[in-house]
N, CA, C and O of each residue as an XYZ file, in Angstrom:
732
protein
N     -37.459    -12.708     -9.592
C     -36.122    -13.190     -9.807
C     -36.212    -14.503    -10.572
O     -36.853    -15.450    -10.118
N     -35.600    -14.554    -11.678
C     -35.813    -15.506    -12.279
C     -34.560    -16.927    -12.129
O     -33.518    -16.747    -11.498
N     -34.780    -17.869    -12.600
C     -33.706    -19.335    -12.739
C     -32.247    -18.513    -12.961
O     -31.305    -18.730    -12.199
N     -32.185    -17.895    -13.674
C     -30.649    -17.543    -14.700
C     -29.858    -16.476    -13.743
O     -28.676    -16.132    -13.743
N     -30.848    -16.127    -13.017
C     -30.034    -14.403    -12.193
C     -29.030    -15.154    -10.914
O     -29.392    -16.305    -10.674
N     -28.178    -14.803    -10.317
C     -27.807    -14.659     -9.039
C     -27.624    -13.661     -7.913
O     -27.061    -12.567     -7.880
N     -28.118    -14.201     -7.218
C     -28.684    -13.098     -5.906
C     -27.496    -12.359     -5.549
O     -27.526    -11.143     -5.357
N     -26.157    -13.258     -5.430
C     -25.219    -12.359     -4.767
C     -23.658    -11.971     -5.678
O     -22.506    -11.827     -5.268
N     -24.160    -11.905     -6.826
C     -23.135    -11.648     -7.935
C     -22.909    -10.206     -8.297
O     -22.013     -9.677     -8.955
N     -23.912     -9.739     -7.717
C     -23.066     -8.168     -7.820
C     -22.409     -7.564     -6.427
O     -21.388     -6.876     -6.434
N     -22.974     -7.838     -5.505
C     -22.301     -7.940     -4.311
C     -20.604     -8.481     -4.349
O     -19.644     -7.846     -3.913
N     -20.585     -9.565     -4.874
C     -19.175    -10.372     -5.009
C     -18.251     -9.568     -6.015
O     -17.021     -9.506     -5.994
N     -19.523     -8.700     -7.293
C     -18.387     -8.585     -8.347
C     -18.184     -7.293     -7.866
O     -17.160     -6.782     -8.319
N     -18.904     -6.507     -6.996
C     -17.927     -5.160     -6.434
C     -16.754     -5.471     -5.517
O     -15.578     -5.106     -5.526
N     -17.374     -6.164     -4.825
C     -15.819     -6.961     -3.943
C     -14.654     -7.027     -4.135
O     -13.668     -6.593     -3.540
N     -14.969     -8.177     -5.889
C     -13.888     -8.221     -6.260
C     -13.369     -6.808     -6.971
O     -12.184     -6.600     -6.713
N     -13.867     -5.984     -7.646
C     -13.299     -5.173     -8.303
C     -12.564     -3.651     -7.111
O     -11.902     -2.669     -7.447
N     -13.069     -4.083     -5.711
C     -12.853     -3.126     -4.236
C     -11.140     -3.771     -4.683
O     -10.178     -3.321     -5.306
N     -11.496     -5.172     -3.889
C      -9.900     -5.895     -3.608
C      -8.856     -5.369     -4.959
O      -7.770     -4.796     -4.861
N      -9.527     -5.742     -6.111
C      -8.295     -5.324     -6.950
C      -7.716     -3.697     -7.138
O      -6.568     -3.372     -7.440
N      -9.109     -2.620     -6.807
C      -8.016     -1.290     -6.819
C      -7.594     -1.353     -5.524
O      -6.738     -0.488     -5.342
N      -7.880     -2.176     -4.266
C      -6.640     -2.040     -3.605
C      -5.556     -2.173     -3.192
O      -4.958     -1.472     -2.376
N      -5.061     -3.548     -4.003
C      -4.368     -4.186     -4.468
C      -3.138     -3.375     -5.321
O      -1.942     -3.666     -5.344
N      -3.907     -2.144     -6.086
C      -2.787     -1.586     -6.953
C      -2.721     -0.319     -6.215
O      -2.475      0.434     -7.157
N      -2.786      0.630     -4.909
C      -1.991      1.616     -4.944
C      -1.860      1.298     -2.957
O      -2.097      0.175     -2.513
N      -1.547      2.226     -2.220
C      -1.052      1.994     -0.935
C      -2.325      2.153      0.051
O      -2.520      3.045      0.877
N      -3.113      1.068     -0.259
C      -4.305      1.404      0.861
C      -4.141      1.411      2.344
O      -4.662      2.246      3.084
N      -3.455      0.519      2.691
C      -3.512      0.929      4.550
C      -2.544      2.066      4.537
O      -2.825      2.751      5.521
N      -1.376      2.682      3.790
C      -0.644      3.317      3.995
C      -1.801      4.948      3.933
O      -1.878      5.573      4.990
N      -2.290      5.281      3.176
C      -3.499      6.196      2.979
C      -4.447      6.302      4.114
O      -4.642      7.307      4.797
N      -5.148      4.866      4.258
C      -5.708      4.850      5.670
C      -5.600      5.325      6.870
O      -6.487      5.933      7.469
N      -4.397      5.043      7.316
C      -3.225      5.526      8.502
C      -3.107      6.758      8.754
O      -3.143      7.355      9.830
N      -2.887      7.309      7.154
C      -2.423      8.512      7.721
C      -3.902      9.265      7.487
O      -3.841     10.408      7.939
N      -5.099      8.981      6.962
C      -5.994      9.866      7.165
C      -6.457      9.404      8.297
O      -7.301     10.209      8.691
N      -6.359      8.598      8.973
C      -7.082      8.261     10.441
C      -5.901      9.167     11.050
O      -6.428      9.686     12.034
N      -4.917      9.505     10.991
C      -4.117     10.202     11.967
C      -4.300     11.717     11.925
O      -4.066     12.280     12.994
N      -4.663     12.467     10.929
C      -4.847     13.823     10.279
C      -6.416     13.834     11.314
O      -6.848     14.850     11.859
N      -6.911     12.788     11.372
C      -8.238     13.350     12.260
C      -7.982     13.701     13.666
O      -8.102     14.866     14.046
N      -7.654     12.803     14.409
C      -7.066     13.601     15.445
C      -6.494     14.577     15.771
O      -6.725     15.312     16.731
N      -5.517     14.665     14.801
C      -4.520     16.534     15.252
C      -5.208     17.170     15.056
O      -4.981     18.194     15.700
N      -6.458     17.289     14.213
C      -6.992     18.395     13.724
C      -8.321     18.270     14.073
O      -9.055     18.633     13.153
N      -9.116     17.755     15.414
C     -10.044     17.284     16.060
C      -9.904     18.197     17.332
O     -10.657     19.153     17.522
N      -8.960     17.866     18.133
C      -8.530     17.649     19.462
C      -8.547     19.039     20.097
O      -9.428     19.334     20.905
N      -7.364     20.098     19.660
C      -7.712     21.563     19.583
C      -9.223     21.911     19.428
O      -9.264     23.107     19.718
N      -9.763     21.736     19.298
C     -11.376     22.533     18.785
C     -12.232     21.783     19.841
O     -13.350     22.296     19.879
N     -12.136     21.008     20.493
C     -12.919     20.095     21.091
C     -13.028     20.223     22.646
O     -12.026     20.509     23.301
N     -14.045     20.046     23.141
C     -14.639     20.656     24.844
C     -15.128     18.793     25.082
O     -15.791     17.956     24.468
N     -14.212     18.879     26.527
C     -14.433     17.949     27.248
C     -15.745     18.129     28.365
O     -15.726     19.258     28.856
N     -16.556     17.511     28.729
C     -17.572     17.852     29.316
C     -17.226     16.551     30.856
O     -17.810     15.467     30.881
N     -16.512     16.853     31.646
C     -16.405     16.018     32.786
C     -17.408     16.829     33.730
O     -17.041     17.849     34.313
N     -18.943     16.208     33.862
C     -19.568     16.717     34.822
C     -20.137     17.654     34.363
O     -20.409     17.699     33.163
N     -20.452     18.627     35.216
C     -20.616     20.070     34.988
C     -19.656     20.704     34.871
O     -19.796     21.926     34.818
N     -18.507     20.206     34.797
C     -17.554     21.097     34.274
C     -16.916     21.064     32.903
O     -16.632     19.979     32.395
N     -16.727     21.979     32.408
C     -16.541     22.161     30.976
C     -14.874     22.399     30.594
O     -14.347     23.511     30.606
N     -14.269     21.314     30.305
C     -12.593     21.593     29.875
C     -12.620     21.961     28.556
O     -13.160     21.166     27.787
N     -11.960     23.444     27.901
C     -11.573     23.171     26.834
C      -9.938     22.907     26.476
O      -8.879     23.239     27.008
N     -10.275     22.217     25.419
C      -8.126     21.855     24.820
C      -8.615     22.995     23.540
O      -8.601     22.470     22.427
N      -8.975     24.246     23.557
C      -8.416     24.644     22.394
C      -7.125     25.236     22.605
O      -6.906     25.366     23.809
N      -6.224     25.628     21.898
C      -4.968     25.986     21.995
C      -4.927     27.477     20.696
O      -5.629     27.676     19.704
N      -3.670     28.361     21.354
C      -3.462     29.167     19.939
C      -3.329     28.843     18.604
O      -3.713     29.463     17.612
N      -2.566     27.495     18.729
C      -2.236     26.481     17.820
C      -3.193     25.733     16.895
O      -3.099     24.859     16.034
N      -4.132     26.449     17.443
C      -5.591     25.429     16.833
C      -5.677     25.678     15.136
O      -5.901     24.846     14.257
N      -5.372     27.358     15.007
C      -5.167     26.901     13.131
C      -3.874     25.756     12.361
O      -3.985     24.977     11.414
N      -2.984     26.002     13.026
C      -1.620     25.011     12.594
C      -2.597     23.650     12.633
O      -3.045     23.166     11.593
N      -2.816     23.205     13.690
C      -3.402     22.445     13.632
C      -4.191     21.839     12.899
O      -4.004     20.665     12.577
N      -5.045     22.430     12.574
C      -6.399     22.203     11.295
C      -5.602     22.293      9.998
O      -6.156     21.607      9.139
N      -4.327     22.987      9.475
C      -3.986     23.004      8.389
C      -2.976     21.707      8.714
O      -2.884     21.075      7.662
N      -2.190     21.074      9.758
C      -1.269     19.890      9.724
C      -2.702     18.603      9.150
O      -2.663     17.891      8.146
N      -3.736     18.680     10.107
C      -4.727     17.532      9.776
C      -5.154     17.801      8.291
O      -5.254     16.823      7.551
N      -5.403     19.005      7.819
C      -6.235     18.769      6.260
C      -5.091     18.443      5.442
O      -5.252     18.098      4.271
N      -3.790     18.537      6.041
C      -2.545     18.073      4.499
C      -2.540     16.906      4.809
O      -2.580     16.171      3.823
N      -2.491     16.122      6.271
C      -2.326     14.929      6.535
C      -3.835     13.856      5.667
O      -3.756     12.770      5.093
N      -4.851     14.593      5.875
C      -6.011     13.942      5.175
C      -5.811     13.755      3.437
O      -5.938     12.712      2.795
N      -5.423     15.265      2.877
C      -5.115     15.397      1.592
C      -4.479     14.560      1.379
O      -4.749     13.859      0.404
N      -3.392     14.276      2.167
C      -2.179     12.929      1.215
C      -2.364     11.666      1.716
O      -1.692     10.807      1.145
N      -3.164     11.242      2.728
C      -3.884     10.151      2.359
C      -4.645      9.958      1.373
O      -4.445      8.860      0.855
N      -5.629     10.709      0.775
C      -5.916     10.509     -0.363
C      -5.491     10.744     -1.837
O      -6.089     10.502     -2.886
N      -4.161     11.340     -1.571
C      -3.455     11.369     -2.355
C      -2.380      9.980     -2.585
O      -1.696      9.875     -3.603
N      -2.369      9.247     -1.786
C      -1.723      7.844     -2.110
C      -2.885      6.709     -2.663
O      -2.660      5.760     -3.414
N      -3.721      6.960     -2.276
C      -5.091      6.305     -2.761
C      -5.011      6.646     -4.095
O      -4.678      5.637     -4.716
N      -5.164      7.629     -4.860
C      -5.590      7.727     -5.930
C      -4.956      8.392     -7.075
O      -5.338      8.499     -8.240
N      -3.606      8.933     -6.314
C      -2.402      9.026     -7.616
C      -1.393      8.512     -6.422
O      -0.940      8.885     -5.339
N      -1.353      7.655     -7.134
C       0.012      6.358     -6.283
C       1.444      6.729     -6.604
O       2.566      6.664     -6.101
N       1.042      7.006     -7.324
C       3.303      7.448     -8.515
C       3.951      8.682     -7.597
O       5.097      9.099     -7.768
N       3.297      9.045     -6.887
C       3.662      9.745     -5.819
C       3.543      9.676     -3.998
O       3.667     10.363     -2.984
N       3.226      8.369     -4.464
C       3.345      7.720     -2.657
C       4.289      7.866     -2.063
O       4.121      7.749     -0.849
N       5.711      8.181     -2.523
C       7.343      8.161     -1.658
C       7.574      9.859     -1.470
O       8.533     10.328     -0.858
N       6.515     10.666     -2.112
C       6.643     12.273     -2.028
C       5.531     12.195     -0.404
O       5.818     12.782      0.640
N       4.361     11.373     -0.607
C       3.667     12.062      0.132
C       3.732     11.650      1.469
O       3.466     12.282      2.492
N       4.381      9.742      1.216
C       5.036      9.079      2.978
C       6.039     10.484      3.609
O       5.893     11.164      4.625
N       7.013     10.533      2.575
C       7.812     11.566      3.743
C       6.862     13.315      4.041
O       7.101     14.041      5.006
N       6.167     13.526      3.304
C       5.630     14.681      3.825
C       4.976     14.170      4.514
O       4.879     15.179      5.213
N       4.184     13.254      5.183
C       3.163     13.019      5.780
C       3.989     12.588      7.521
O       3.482     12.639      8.641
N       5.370     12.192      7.106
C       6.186     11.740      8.510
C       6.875     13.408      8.877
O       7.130     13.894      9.979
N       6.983     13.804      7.967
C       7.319     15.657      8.450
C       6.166     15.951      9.040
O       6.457     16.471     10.118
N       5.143     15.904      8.927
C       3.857     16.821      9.108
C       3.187     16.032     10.639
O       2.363     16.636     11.325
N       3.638     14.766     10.974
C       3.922     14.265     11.855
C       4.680     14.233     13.280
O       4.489     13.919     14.455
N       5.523     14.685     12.540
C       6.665     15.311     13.748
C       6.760     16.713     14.287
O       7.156     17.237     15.328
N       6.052     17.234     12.756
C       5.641     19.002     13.521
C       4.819     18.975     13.911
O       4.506     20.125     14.219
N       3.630     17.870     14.328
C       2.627     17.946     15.046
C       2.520     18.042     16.710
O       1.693     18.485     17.507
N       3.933     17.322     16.797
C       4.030     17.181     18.045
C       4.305     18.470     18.856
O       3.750     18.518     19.954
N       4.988     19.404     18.533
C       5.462     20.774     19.061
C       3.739     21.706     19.075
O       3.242     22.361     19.991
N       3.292     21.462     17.933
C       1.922     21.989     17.303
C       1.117     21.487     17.922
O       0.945     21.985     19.034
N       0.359     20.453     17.595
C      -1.152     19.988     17.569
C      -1.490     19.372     18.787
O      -2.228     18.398     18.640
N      -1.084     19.720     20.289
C      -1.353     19.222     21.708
C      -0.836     17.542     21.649
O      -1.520     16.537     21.844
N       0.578     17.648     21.317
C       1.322     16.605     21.443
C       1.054     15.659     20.163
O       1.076     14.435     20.288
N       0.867     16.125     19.244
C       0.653     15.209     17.663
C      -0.634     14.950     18.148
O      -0.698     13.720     18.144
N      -1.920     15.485     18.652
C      -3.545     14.639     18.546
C      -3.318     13.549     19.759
O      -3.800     12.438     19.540
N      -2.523     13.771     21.228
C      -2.693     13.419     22.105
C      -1.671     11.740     21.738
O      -1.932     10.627     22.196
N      -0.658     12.072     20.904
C       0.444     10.808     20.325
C      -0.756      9.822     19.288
O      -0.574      9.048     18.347
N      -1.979     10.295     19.988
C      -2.681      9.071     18.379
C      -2.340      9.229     17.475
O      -1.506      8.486     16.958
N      -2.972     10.545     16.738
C      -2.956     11.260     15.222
C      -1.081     10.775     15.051
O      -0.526     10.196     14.116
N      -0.556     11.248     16.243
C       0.879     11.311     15.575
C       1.651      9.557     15.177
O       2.475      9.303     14.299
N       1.081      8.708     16.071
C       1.740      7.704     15.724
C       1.140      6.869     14.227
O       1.651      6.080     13.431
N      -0.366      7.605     14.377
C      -1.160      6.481     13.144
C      -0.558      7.549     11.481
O      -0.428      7.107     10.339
N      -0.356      8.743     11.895
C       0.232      8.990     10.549
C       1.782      9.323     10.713
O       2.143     10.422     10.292
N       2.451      8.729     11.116
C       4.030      8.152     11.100
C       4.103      6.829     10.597
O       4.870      6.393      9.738
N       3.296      6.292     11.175
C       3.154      4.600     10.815
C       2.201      4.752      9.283
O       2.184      3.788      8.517
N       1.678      5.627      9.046
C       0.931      5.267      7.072
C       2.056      5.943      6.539
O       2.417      5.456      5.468
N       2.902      7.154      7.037
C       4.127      7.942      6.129
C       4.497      6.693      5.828
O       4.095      6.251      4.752
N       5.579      5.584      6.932
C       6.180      4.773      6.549
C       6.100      3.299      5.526
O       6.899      2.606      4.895
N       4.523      3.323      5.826
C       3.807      2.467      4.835
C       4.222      2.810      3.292
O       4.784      2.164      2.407
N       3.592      4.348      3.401
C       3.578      4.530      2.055
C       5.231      4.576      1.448
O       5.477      4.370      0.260
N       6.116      4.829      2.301
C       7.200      4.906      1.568
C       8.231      3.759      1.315
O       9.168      3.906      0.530
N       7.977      2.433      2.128
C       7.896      1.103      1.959
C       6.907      0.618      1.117
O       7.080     -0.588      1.293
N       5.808      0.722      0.167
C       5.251      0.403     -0.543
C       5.407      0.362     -2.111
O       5.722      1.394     -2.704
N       5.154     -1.011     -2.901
C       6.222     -1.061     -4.198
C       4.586     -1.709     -4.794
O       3.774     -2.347     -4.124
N       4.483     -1.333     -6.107
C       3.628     -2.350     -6.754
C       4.050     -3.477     -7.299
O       5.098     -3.576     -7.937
N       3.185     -4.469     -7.057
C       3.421     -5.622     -7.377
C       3.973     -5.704     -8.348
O       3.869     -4.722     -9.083
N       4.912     -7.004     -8.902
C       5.255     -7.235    -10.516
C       4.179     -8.353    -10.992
O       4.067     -9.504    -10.567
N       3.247     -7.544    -12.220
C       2.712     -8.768    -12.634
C       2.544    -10.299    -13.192
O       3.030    -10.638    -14.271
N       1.956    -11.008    -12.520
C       2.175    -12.209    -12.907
C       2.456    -12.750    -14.057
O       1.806    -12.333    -15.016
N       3.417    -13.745    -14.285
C       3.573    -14.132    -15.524
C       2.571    -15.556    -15.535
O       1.960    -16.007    -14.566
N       2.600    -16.050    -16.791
C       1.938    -17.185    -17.359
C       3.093    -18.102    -17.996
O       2.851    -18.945    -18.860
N       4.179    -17.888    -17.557
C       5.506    -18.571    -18.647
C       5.107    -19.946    -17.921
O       4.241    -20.303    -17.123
N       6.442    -20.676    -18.772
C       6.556    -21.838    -18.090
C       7.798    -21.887    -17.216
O       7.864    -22.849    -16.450
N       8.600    -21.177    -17.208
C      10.068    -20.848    -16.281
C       9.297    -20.193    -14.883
O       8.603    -19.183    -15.004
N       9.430    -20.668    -13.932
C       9.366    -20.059    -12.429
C      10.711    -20.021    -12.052
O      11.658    -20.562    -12.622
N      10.714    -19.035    -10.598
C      11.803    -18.547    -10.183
C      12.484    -20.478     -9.647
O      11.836    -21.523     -9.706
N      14.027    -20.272     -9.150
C      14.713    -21.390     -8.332
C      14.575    -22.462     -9.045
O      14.131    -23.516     -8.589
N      15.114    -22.208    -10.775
C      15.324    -23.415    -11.705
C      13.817    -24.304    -11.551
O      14.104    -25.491    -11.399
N      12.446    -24.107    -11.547
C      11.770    -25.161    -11.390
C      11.069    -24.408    -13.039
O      10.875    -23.238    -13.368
N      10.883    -25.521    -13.650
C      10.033    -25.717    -15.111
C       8.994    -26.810    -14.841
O       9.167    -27.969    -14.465
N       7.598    -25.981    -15.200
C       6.209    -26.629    -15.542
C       6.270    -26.846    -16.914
O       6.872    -26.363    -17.874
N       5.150    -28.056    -16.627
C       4.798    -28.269    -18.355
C       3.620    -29.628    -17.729
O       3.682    -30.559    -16.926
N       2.785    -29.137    -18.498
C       1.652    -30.152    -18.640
C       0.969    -30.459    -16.871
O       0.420    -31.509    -16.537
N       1.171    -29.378    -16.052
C       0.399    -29.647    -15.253
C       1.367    -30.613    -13.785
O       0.959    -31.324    -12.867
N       2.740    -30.162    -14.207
C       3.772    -31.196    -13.188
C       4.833    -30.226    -13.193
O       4.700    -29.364    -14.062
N       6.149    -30.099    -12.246
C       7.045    -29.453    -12.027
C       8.048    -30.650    -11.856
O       7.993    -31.797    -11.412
N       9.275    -29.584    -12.594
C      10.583    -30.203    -12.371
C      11.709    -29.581    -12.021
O      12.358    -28.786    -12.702
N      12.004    -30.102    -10.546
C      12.606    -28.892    -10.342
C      14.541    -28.931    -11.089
O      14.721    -30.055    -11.558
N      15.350    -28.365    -11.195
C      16.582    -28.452    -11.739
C      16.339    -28.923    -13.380
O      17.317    -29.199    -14.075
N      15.526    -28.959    -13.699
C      15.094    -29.247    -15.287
C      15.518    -28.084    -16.439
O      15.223    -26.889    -16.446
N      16.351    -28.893    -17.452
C      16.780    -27.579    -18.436
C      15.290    -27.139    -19.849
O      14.239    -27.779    -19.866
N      15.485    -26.384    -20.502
C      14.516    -26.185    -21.316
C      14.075    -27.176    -22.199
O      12.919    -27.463    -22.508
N      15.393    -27.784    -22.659
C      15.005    -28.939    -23.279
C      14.757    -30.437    -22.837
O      14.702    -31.419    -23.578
N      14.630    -30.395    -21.555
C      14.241    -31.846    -20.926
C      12.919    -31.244    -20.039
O      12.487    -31.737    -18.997
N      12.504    -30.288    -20.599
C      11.045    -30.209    -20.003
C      10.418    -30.234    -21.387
O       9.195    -30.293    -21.258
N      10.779    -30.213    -22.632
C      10.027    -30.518    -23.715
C      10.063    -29.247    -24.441
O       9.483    -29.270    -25.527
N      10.576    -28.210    -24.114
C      10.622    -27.396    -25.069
C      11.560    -27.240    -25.805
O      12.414    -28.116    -25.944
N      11.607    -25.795    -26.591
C      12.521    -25.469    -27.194
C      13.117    -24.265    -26.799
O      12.390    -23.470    -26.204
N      14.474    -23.912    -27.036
C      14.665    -22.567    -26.665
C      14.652    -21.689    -27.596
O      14.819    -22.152    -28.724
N      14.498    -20.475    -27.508
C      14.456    -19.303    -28.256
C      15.624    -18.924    -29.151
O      16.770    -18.701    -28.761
N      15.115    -18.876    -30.593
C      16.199    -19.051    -31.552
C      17.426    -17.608    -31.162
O      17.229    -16.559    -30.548
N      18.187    -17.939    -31.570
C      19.298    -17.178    -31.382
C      20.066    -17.580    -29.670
O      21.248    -17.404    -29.376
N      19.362    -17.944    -29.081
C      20.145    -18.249    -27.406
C      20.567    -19.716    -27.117
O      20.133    -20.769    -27.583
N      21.549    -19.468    -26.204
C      22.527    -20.604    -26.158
C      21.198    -21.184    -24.456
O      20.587    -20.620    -23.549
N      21.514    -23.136    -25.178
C      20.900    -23.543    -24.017
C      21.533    -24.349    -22.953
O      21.930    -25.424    -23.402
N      21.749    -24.193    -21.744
C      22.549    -24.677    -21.314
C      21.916    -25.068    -19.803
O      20.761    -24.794    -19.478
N      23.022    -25.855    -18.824
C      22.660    -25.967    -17.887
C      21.392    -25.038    -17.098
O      20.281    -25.408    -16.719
N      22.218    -23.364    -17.010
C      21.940    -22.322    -16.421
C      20.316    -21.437    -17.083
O      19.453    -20.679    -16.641
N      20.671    -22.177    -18.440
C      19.389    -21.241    -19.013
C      17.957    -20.804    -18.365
O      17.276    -19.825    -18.671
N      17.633    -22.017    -17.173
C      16.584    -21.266    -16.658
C      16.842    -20.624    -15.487
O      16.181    -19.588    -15.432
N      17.411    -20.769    -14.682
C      18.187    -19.995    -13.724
C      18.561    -18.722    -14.051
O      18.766    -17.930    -13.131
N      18.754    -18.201    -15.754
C      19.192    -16.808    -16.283
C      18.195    -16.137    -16.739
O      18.241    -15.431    -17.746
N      17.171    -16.321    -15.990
C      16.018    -15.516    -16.122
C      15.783    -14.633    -17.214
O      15.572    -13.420    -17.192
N      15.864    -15.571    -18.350
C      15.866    -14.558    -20.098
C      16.924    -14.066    -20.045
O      16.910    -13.081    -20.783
N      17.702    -14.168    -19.663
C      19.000    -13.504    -20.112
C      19.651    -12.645    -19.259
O      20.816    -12.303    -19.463
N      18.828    -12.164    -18.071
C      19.210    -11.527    -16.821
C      18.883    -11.746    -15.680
O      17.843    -11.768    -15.021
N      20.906    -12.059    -15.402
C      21.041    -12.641    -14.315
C      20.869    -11.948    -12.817
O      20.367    -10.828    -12.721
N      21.270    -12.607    -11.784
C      20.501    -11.688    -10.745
C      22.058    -11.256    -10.235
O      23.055    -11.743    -10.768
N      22.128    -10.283     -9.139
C      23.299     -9.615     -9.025
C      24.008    -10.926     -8.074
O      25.105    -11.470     -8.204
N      22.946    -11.164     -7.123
C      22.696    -11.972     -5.833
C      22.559    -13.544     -5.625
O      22.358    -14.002     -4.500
């Protein structure tokens, strides 16, 4: 290992590049509901061993079952990795949820059912960010310039100029380019 290398720079730069795709589509909402798809579709198939005695929970239900958990798994990873359809797959995933309960030995014993009710709702409460700007106008009338803020400051007493053709006035930064808020 030589002077110039660093030991933990690829470590950091996967990190960072982890945080930023998760950053852009519904990761705990995906999470949720594939941690919940495991249970419903676990639980049926599975032998309790108390002792020498052998309980099974399989049920007739045990195929419904396995097909509620593999759609519930599918659309967790389907919010992961085509996002533009996260508000199709939250509500199928809170349907597939609620038919679990009649189905899958009480939704996966209420786990499976509450952890993918709670990622449906994630995902369908989930918005992508708006990307950051670099202007010098921030929201609530405050104008930067040179490294200082002012707050109630018009365009031209923070040193600029305004954009040819637009009227400058009190309100101009408050009118967020030209559109105002409803609210």
């Amino acid at each position: 290992m030589s002077a110039e290398t660093t030991g933990s720079c690829d470590n950091q730069h996967w990190w960072l590049r982890y945080r930023a795709w998760r950053g852009r589509r519904p990761f705990w909402a995906g999470l949720f509901t594939m941690a919940g798809g495991v249970p419903i579709m676990y639980f049926p198939y599975a032998n309790m061993h108390l002792g020498n005695v052998t309980l099974a929970m399989s049920t007739t239900a045990g195929a419904g079952s396995l097909i509620i958990g593999v759609l519930l798994v599918t659309l967790g990873l389907t919010m992961w990795f085509h996002s533009v359809v996260r508000t199709f797959a939250g509500i199928a995933a809170i349907l597939l949820a609620l038919i679990s309960i009649p189905i899958a030995n009480i939704g996966g014993f209420v786990i499976g059912f509450m952890l993918s009710l709670f990622g449906g709702a994630l995902a369908c409460a989930w918005v992508p960010s708006k990307p950051r700007r670099g202007d010098k106008v921030e929201q609530g009338g405050t104008v930067e310039h040179g490294g200082t803020v002012e707050h109630g400051a018009t365009v031209e007493q923070a040193g600029n100029t305004p954009e040819p053709g637009t009227a400058s006035t009190e309100t101009t930064v408050d009118a967020n380019g030209g559109r105002n808020s409803a609210g």
